[in-house]
DRENLUMMI-628747 format. One record per residue (C-alpha): residue number from 0; x, y, z; residue in one letter. Coordinates in Angstrom, 3 decimals. Layout:
BEGIN
(NUM (X Y Z) A)
...
This chain:
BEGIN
(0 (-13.343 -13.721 -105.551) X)
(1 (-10.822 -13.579 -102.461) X)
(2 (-7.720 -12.503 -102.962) X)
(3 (-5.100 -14.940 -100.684) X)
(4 (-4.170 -12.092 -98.699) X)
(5 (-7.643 -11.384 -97.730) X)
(6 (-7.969 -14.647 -96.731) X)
(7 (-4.961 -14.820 -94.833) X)
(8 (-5.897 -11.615 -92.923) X)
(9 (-9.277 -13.446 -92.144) X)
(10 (-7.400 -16.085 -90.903) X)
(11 (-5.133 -14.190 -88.258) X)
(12 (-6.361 -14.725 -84.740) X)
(13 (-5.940 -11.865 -81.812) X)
(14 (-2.506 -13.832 -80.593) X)
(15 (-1.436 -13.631 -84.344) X)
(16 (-2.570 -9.759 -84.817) X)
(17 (0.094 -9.229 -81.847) X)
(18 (2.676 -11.182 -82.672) X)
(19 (2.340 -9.570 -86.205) X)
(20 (2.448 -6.071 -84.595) X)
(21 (5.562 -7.078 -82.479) X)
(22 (7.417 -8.107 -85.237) X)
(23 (6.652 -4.776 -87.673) X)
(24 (8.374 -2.928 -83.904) X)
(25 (10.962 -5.268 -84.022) X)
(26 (11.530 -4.540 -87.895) X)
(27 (11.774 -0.657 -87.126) X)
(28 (14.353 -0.842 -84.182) X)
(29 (16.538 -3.291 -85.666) X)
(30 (16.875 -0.465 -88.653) X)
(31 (17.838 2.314 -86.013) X)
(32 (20.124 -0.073 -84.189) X)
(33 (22.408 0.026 -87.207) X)
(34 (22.376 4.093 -87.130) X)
(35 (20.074 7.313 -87.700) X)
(36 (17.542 6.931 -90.451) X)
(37 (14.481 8.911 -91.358) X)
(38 (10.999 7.275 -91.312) X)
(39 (11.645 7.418 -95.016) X)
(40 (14.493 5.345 -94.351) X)
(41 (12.716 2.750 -92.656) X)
(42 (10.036 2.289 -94.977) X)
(43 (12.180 1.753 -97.862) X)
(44 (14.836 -1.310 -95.244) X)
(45 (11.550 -3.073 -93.507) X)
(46 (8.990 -2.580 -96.681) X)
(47 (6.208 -1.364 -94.295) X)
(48 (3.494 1.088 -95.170) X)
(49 (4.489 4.705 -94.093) X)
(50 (1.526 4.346 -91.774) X)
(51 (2.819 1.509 -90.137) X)
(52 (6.270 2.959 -89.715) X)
(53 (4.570 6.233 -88.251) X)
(54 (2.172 4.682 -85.610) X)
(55 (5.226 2.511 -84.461) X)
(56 (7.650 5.537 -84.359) X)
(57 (5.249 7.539 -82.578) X)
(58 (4.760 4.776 -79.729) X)
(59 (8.554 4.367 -79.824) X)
(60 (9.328 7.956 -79.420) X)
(61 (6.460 8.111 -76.581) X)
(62 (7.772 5.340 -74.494) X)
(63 (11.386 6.779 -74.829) X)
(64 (13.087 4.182 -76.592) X)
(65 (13.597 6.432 -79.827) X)
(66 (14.362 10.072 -80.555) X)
(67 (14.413 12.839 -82.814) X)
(68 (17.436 14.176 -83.249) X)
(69 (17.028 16.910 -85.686) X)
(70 (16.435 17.026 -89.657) X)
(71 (18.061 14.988 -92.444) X)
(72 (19.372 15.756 -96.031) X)
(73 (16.225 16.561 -98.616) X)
(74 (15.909 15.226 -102.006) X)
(75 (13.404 18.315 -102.597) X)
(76 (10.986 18.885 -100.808) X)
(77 (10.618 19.309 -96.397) X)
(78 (13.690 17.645 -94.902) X)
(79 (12.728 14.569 -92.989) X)
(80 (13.311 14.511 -89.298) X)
(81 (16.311 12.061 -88.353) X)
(82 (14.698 9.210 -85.723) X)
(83 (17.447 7.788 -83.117) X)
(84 (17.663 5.694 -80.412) X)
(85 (18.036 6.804 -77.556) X)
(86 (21.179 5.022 -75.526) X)
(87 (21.663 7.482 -72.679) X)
(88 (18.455 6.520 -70.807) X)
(89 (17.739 2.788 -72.169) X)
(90 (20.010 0.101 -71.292) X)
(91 (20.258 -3.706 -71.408) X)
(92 (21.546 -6.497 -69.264) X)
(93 (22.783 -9.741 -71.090) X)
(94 (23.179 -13.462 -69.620) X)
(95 (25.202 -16.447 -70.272) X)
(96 (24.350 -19.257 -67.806) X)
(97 (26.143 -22.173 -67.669) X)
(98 (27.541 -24.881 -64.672) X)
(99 (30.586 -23.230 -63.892) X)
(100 (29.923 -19.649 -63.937) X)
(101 (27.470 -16.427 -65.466) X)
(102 (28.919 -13.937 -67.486) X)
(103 (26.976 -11.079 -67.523) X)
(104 (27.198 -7.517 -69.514) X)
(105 (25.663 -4.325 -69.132) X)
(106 (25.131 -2.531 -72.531) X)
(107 (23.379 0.667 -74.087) X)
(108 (20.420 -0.145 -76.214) X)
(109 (23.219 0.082 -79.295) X)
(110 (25.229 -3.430 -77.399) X)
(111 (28.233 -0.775 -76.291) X)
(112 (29.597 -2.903 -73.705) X)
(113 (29.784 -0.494 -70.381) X)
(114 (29.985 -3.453 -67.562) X)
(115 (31.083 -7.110 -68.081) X)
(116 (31.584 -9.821 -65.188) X)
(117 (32.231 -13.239 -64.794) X)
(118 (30.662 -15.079 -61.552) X)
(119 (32.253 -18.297 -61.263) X)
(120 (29.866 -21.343 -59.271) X)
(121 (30.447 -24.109 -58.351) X)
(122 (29.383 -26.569 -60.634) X)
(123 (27.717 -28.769 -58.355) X)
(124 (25.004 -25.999 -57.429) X)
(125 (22.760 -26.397 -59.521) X)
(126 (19.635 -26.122 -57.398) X)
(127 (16.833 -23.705 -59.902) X)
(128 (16.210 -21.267 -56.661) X)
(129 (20.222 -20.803 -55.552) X)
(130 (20.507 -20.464 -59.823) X)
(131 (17.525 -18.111 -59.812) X)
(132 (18.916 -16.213 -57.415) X)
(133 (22.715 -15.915 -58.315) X)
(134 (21.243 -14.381 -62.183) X)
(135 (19.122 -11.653 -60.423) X)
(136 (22.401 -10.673 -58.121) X)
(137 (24.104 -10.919 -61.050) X)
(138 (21.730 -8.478 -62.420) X)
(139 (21.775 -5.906 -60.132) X)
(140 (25.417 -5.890 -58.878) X)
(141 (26.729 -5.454 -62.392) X)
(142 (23.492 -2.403 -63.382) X)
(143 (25.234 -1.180 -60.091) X)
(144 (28.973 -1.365 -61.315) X)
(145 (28.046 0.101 -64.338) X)
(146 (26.403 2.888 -62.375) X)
(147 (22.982 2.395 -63.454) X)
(148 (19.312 1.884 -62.090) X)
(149 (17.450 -0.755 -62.190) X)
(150 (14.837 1.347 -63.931) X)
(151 (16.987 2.653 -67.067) X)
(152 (16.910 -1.536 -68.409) X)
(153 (14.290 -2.192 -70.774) X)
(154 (15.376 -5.717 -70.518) X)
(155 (17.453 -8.479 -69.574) X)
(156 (18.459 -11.543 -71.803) X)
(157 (19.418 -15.325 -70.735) X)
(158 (21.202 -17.493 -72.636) X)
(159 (20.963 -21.119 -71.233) X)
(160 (21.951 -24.312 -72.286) X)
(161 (18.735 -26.792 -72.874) X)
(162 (15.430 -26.440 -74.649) X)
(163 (13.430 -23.202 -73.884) X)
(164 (10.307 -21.868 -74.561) X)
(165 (10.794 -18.186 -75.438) X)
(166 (6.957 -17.115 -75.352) X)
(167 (6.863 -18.559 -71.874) X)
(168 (10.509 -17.855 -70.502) X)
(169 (10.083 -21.767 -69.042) X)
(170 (13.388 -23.743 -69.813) X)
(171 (11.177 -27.058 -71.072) X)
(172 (14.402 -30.177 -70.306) X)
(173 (18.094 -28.729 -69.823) X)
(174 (20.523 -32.075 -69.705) X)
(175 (23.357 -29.597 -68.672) X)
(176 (21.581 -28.681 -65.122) X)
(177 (18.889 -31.506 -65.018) X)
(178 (16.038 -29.051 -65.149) X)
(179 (12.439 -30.069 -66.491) X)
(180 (9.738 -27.232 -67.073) X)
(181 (11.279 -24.646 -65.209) X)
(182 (9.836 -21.067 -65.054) X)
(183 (12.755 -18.660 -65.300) X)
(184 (12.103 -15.620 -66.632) X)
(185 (8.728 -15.343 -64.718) X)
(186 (10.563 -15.317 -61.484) X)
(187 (13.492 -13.266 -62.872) X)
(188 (10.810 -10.672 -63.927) X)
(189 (8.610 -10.597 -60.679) X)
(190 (11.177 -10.461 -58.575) X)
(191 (13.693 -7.330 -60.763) X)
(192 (10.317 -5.643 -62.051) X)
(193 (12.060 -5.356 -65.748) X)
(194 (11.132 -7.918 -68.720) X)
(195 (13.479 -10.969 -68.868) X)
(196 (13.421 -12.961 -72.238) X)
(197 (15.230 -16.287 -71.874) X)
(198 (16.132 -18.545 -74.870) X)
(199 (18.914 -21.050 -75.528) X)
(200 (22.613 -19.989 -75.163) X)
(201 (22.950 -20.787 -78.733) X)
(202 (20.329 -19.340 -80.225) X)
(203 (21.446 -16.170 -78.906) X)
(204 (25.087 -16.605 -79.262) X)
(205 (24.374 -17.200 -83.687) X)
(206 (22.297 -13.971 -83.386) X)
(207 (25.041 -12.280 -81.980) X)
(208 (27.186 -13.247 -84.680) X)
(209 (24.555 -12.461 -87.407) X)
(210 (23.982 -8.812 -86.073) X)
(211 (27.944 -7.856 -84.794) X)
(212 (30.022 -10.926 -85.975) X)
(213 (31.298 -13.062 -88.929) X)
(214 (27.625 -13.889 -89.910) X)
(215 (27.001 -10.172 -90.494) X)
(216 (25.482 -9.598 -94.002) X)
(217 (25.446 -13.866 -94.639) X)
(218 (21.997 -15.319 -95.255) X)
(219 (23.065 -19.228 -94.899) X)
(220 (25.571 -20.044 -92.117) X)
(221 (25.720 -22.003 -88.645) X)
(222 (27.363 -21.400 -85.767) X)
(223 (28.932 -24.612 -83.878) X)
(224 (29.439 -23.603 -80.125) X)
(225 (31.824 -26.282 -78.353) X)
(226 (31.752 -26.289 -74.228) X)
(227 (30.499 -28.346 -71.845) X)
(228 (28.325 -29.364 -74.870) X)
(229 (27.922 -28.830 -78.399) X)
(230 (25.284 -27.560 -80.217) X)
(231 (24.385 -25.461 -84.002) X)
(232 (22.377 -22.379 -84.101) X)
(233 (21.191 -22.039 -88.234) X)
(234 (20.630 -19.206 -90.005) X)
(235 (18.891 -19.980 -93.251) X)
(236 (17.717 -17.240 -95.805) X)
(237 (18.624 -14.790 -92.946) X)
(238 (16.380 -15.750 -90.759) X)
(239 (17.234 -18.140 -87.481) X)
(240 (15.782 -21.227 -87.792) X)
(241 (14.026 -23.302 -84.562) X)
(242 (12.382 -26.108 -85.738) X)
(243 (9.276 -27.086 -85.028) X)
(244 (9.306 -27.194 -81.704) X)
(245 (12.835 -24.561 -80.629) X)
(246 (14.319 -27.319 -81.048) X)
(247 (16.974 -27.285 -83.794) X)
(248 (20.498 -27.619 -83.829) X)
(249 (21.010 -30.346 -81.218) X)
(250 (23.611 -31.512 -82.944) X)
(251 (25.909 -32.613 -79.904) X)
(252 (23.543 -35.366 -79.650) X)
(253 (23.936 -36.767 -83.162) X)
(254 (24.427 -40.321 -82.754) X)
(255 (27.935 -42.264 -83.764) X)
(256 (28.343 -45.688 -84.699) X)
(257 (31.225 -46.762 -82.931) X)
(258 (30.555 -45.053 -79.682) X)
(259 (29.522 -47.004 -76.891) X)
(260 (29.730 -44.045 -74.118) X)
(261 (26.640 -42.592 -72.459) X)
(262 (25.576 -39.203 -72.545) X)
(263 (24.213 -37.065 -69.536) X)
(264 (20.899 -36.865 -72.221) X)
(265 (20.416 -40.670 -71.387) X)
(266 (21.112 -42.118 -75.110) X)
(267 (24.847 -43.579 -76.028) X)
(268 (27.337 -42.729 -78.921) X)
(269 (26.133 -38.716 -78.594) X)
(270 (28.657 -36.563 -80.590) X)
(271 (29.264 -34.807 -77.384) X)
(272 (30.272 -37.133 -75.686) X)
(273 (33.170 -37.333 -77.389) X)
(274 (33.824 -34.054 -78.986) X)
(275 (33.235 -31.555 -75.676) X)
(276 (35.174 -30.287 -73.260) X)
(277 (33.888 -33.043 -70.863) X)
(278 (35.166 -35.411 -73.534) X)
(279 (38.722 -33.604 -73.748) X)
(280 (38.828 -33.847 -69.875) X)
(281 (38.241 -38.082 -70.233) X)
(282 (41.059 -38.438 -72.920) X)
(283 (43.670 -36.622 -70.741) X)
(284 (42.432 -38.945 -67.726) X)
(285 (42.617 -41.811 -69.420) X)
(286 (45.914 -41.152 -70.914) X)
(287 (47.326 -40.998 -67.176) X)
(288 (45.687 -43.534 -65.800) X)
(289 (47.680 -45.657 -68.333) X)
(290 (50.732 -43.958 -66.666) X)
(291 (51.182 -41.993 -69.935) X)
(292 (53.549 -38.824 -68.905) X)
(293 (52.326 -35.365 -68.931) X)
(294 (52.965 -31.763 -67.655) X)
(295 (49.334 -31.680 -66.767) X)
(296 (48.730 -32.863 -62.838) X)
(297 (44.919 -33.527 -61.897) X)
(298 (43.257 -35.251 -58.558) X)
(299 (40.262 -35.949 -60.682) X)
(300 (38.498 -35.450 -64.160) X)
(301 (36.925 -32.269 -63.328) X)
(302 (39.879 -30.823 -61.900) X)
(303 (41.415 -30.292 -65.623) X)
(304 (40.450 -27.100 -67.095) X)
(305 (40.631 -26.502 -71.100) X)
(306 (43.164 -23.519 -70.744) X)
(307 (45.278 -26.116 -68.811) X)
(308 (45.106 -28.448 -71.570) X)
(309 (45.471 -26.177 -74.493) X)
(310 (48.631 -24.577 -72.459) X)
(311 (50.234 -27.936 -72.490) X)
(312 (49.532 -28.672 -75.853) X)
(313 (50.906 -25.110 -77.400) X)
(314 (54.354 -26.557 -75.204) X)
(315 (54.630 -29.467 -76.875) X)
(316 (52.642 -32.096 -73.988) X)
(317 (51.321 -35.320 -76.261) X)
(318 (48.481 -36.451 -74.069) X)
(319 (47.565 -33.157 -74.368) X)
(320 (47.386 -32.158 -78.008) X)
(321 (46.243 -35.913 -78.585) X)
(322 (43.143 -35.042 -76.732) X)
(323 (42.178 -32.037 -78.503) X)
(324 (43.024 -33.714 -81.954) X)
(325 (40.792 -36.281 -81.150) X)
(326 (37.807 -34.187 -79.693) X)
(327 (38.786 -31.928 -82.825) X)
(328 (38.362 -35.126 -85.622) X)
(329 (34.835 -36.079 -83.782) X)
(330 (33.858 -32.796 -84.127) X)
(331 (34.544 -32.625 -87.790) X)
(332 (32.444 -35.652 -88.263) X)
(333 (29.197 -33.555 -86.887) X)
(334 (29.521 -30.626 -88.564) X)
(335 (30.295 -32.744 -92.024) X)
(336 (27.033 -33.635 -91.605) X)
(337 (25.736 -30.720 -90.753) X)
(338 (27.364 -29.216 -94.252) X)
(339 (26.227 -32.165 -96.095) X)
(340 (22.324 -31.414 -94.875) X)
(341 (22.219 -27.578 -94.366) X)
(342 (24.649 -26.613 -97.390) X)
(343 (25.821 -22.956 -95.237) X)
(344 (28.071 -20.755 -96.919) X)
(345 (29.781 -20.441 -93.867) X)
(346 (30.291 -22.683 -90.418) X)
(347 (31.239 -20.721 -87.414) X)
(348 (33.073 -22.299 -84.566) X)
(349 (32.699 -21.162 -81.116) X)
């Protein structure tokens, strides 16, 4: 007789064994993020083996991420030795790509915020090498600013609009810059000599909120991010959900019966197309093209800005607040849905 977790263990492959043995590290850290803990500690939050949690804490506290910061309370017996992590000397960077600008933050391995930037582009640039480049001086002016080496950041995170492959770091299709099997954090990596993780702006943005914001402590909830597109990150049982393929939560390009414009993805009737920023832009357009009067003065669609717009509505314009109420109404069809097929206890809109 086999017992199914023999079999299952007979059944892990090297890649498997590795990916297992990243996510017991992962497991451990995520503990000390929230605070000091004993190994004790972390046995009893990640249900490990005390081995496990020992051989990780040792290679944790020999590569410098972790330290030991003196000795905990006892329940009888030796007091345990209290395990930390060590923000003085490990640091992060953090990117959020998208057509108009990168915001970019420098933190301490606990997310303090010490440095935080916005480079505007222009939107029209969206050529992968000037892109590639602009993130990296991104990187290094603001590690700079916040008066930091290169070599103190154990790693730097994208956030990108479009369909990425995290094991690779290659953004697979982006609609929002036109890209197709790009290698980003390859370059990124090779050219900054720290590891670069890339995954999509969503993704990160709901994990974000599950670790520091409103999702904190919620096991079913979804995060609807509204910009130049709109898309759902999922959290189910507590755990971020991808899909098959990384490629869940696409809701912006839920199709509408009734909707006849095309989206930049190629299909028509996308819920984005009508629901985004893009589509609050169109609505004001249109509304003045009909000679409709506003406070709002544009020489073209992407002249308007959504602070303009959302100015002139809080003073009362009508082409204004029109357009966000009906952006706002298409909006609430999609994420009906969404609630209808994912049942959350909680919808986050961003």
């Amino acid at each position: 007789a086999v017992s199914k977790e023999q079999l299952f263990r007979q059944g892990i492959r090297r890649g498997d064994r590795e990916l297992m043995v990243e996510m017991n590290r992962n497991l451990v850290l995520n503990v000390l993020r929230t605070g000091a803990a004993s190994r004790a500690d972390v046995v009893k939050a990640t249900g490990l083996s005390p081995a496990t949690v020992s051989l990780i804490v040792s290679e944790l506290i020999e590569t410098g991420l972790v330290n030991e910061v003196g000795e905990g309370k006892s329940s009888g017996g030796r007091r345990p030795l209290v395990l930390r992590l060590d923000d003085e000397r490990n640091h992060v960077v953090g990117l959020k790509l998208s057509r108009r600008g990168i915001s970019v933050a420098v933190t301490d391995i606990r997310a303090e915020v010490l440095y935080s930037d916005l480079v505007k582009m222009d939107p029209t640039g969206i050529d992968p090498a000037l892109v590639l480049d602009r993130l990296c001086d991104a990187v290094e002016s603001a590690t700079a600013e916040a008066g930091l080496g290169l070599e103190t950041v154990v790693g730097i995170g994208i956030g990108l609009a479009g369909l990425v492959d995290r094991a690779t770091g290659v953004c697979r299709y982006s609609p929002a810059f036109g890209w197709k099997d790009l290698p980003v954090a390859g370059p990124m990596a090779q050219r900054l000599g720290r590891p670069v993780l890339v995954d999509n702006d969503t993704n990160t943005l709901t994990v974000a909120e599950q670790w520091f914001g409103r999702g904190n402590g919620v096991d079913n909830f979804v995060v609807v991010a509204v910009g130049d597109g709109v898309g759902a990150g999922i959290v189910l049982d507590g755990k971020l959900y991808r899909g098959a393929g990384g490629a869940a939560g696409e809701v912006g390009h839920l199709p509408l019966t009734g909707v006849s414009t095309r989206c930049r993805c190629g299909n028509q009737g996308c819920l984005e197309v009508v629901s985004s920023d893009g589509a609050v832009r169109r609505y004001v357009t249109e509304a003045l093209e009909r000679g409709e009067q506003s406070s709002i003065a544009i020489s073209g669609t992407s002249s308007i800005s959504i602070a303009a717009v959302r100015e002139a509505a809080e003073q009362g314009d009508s082409v204004a607040a029109r357009a966000l109420k009906r952006a706002g109404n298409m909006l609430g069809l999609g994420i009906a849905s969404l609630v209808n097929l994912l049942n959350p206890r909680l919808v986050i809109l961003s």
